[in-house]
N, C-alpha and C positions, 0 to 999 in steps of 0.2 A: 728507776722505771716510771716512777709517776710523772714528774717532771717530763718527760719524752712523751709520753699517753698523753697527756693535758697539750703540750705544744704541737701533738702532730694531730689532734683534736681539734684545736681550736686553727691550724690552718687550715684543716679540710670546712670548718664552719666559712671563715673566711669567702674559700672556691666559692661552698653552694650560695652564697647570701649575694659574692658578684660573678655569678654567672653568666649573665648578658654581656657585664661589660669586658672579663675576662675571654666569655668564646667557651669556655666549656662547660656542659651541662653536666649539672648537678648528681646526674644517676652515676657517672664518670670518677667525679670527687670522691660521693659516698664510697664505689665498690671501693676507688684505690684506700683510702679511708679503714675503711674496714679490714680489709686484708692486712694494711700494714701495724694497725693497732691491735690486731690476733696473731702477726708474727714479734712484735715487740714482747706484748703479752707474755707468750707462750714461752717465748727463748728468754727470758727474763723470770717466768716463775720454774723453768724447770722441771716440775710436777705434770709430766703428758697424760696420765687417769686425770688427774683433777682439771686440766686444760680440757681435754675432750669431753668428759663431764657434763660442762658449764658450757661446750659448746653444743652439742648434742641437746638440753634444756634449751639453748638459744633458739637452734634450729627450729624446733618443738614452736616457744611462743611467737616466732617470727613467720612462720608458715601459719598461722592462725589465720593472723591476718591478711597476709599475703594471698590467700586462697580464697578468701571472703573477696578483695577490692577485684581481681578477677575474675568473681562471680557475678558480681554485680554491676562492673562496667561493662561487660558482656551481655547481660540485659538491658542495661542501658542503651547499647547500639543498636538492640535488635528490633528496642522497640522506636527507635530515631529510623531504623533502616527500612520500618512501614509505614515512616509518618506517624507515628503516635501519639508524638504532643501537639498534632493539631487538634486533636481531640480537645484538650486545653486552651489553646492560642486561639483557635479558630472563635472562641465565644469573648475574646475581651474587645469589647467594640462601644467603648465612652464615648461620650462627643467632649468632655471638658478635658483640658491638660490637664488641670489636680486630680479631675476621676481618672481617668489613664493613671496617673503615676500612683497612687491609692491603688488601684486596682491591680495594676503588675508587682507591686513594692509587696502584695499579702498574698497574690498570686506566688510569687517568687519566695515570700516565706513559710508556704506552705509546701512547695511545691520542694525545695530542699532539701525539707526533712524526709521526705521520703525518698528521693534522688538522693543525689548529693548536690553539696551547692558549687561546684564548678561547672556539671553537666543541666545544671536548671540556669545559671549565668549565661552557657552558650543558646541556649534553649530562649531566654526573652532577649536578650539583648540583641538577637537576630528578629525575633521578634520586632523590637523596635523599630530598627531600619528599614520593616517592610510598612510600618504604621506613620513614621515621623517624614516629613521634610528638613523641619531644620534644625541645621548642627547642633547650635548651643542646647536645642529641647534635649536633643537624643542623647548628648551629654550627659547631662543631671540627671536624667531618666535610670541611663544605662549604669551611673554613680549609684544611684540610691540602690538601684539593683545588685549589688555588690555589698552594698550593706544590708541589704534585705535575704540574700541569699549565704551570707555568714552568719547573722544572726538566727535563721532558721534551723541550716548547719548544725549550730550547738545545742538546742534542747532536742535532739535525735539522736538515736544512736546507730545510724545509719546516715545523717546528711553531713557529715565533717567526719574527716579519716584520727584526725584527733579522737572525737567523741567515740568511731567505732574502736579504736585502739585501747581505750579506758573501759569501753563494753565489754568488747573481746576478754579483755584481762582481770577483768572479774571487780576493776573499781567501780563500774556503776553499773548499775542494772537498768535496761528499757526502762520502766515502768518509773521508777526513779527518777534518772535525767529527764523523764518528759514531766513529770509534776514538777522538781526541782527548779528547773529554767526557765520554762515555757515563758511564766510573766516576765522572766529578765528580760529574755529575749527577745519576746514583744514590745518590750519598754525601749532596749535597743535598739529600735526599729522606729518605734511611735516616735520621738524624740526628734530625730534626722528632720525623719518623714514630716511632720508637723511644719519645723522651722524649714526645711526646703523647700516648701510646696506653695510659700507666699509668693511665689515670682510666678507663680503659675495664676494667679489668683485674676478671675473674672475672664480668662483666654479659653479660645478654643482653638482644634489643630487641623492642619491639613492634610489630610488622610492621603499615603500615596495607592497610585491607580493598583489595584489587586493585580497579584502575578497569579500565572495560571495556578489551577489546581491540582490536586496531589493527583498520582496516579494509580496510586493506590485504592482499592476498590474498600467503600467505607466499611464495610459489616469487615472485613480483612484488617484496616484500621483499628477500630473500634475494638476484635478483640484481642488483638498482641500489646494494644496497651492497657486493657484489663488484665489479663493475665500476669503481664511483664511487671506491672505494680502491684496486683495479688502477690506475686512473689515476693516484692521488696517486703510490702506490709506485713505478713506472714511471717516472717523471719524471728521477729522477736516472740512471737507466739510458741513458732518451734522449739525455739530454744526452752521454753517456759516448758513447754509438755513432754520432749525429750530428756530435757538438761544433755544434751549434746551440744558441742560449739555453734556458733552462728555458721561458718563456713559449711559445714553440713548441711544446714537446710536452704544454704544461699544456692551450692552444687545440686543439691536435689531438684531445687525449682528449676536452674538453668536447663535441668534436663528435660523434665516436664515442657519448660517452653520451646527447648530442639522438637522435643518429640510431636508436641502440635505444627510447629513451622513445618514440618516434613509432611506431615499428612495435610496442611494445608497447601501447602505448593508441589502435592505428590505428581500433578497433572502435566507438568513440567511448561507452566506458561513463561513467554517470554521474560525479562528479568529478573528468575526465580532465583540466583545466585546470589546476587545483591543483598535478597533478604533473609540467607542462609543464617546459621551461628556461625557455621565455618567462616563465614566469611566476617561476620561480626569480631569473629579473633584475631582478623587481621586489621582493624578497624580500632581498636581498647591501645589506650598510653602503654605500651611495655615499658617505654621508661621508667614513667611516674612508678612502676611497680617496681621495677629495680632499682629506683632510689629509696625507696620505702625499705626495702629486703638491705640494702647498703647500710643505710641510715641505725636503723633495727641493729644492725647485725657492729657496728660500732660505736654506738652507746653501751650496748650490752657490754664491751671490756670495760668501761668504767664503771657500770657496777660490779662486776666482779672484781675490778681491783681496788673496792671500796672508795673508790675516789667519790662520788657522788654521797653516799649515806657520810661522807667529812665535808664535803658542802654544804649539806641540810644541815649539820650540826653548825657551823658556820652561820648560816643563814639565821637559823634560830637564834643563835648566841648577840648576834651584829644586829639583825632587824629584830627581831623578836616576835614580832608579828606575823601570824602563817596568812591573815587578808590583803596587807601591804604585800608581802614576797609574791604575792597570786595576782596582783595586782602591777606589779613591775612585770610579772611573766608576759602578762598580755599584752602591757605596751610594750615589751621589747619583740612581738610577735609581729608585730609593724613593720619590724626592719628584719629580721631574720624569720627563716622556714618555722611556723610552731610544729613540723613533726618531731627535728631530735627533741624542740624544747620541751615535749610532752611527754615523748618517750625517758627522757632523761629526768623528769617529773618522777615517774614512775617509776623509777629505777634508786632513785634517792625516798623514796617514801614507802613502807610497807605495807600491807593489808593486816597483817598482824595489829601495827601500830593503828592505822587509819582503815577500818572493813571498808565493808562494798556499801555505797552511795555515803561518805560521810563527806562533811562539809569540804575540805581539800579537794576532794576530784570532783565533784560538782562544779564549786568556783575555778577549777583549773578546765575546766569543759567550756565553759562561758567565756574566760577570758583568752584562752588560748585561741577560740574559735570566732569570736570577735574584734578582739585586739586586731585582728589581722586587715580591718574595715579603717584604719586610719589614714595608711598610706596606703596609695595603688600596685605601689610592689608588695603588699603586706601578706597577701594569701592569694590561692591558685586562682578564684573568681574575679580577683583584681586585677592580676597576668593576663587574663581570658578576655577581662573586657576592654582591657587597655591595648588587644591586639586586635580586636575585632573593629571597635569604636575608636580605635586612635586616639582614647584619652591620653593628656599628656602627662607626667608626673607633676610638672607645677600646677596645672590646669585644676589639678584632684586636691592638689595641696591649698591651693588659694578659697576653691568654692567649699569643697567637702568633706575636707580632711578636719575641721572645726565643730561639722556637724554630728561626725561619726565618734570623735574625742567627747562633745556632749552625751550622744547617747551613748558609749559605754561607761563613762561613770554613771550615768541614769541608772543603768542597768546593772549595774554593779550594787547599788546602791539598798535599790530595789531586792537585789539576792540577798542581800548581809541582812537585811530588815526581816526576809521572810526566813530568811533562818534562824535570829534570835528571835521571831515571835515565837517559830514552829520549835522553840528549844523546850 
């Protein structure tokens, strides 16, 4: 049985890593994936109580999160479907190419952590194209932004689905992962940022001619993307004062925000559908969330069938190192999804053995969420901008894949330092 788990594992790894070039996406791979490693499973242990069990528990911590990423990409749209991050966009107006890229690069990593960092990636890098003329700027720009918007990602426990999945599951706490990282992840960032931004040095840019303006009426603007980021922000709060899951108070706000949308557009003016939720639900990745639910849902047999806690023993035994092993995680996050690799993290490491916020799921927050800034296929933000902007894979690899390898050992570096001071 193991043997058959691990190889029909590792070809579903395989699908999702070449999805482009194979033609089938990824949410496709997971479910069959899934499904077939719970019918091996199952007809192999025999035992239908303890099979249903362990799936029934799955279900449980797999719908956590799953109801959270649905909450909050749902806000997400709604406050995109009023214009709401011009409220943001609309004020970055540098006259120098270094202040521009400084200014979108801290923009974008703040702006992540409270988002996520795939939907603040589409959010500047569209950005850019309304500000740059030319190609090669918009390039670099929309490169750095991809490391800017992983890096911010990972010290949040709301801007990388990694981090919230480590949140959700009781390895790191809010308040935690944002003291923990913050400087890594800053460093991450500074790093790139620094050495890229010499080619920009003494230039200014040429602004392209301003497209019309929103139509959205501002004070309308103004407050669904207060509220819609009230909500994000709040979340960890809730969680803190109820100790109820995040998903409950991500659901709660989503309502709160229906319920103003409704009494704001109760007049029924012209394009008032648009900016419905209902419509916002048909607008959110389902995929992306049925790969997640896929993904989730087959890793979970390898930790039940113990095969992952005999990896971690492996891993201990061979590297010995739990910084090095956190360390390979990330750059192998480069070239493959870091969802199962996180999820499968956690599934080979206990809370028992390792509580909530200790050094392991900290540095597996950082690297898992970073790591992914090396190559352009490495994480969702890198997919986003490399469709949007046309970056090319060699393009990424020649100018800034050298940059983004410096800053996360920087930041890497930076974590292991401030955690053997803070020991």
């Amino acid at each position: 049985m193991i043997i058959t788990l691990v190889a029909v594992f590792a070809l579903v790894y395989v699908a999702i890593a070449l999805e482009h070039p194979i033609g089938v996406t990824k949410a496709a791979s997971a479910l069959i994936g899934a499904g077939l490693l719970w019918t091996i499973y199952a007809l192999s242990t025999g035992d239908q109580e303890k099979v249903g069990h362990e799936l029934t528990e799955t279900v449980a911590v797999t719908a956590r999160i799953v109801f959270f990423l649905f909450g909050a990409m749902t806000i997400v749209e709604v406050i995109d479907a009023h214009d709401g991050f011009e409220v943001v966009t609309s004020r970055i107006r540098p006259r120098s190419l270094v202040g521009l890229l400084w200014l979108i690069a801290w923009v974008t990593f703040v702006l992540s952590a409270i988002l996520d960092n795939l939907t603040t990636t589409i959010v500047m890098v569209s950005l850019i194209r309304k500000l740059l003329d030319r190609e090669s700027d918009r390039l670099m720009v929309a490169s750095m932004v991809v490391i800017a918007a992983n890096a911010g990602g990972a010290w949040s426990p709301m801007g990388d689905v990694t981090t919230t999945m480590l949140w959700i599951g009781g390895q790191v706490s809010a308040l935690g992962i944002v003291l923990g990282l913050f400087m890594a992840s800053a460093v991450n960032l500074l790093v790139p940022l620094t050495l890229g931004s010499r080619q920009f040095a003494g230039r200014s840019f040429s602004r392209k001619p301003e497209s019309s303006l929103s139509a959205v009426p501002p004070f309308e603007r103004n407050l669904m993307f207060l509220l819609g980021i009230g909500v994000l922000v709040l979340v960890p709060a809730f969680k803190q004062l109820t100790h109820l899951p995040p998903f409950m108070g991500i659901l709660f706000g989503l309502g709160a925000l229906w319920l103003a949308g409704e009494l704001l557009h109760r007049s029924g003016e012209p394009g008032r559908e648009q900016k419905t939720v209902a419509h916002a639900l048909s607008r959110i990745d389902h995929s992306s969330i049925v790969f997640f639910l896929g993904i989730l849902f087959a890793v979970a047999t390898l930790e039940h069938s113990k095969i992952l806690a005999d990896l971690a023993d492996w891993l201990n035994r061979t590297v010995g190192r739990q910084d090095i092993i956190v360390i390979l995680l990330g750059l192998l996050s480069a070239i493959v999804d870091n969802v199962p690799l996180v999820a499968a993290s956690m599934s080979m490491y206990s809370l028992s053995q390792f509580p909530t916020d200790s050094f392991i799921w900290e540095f597996i927050a950082y690297c898992a969420g970073t790591g992914g800034s090396i190559l352009i296929i490495g994480s969702a933000a890198g997919v986003a901008a490399m469709g949007i902007e046309k970056i090319t894979f060699g393009g990424y690899l020649r100018r800034v894949s050298w940059l983004a390898l410096l800053g996360y050992f920087a930041g890497a570096a930076v974590y292991l330092a401030q955690h053997q001071w803070l020991k």
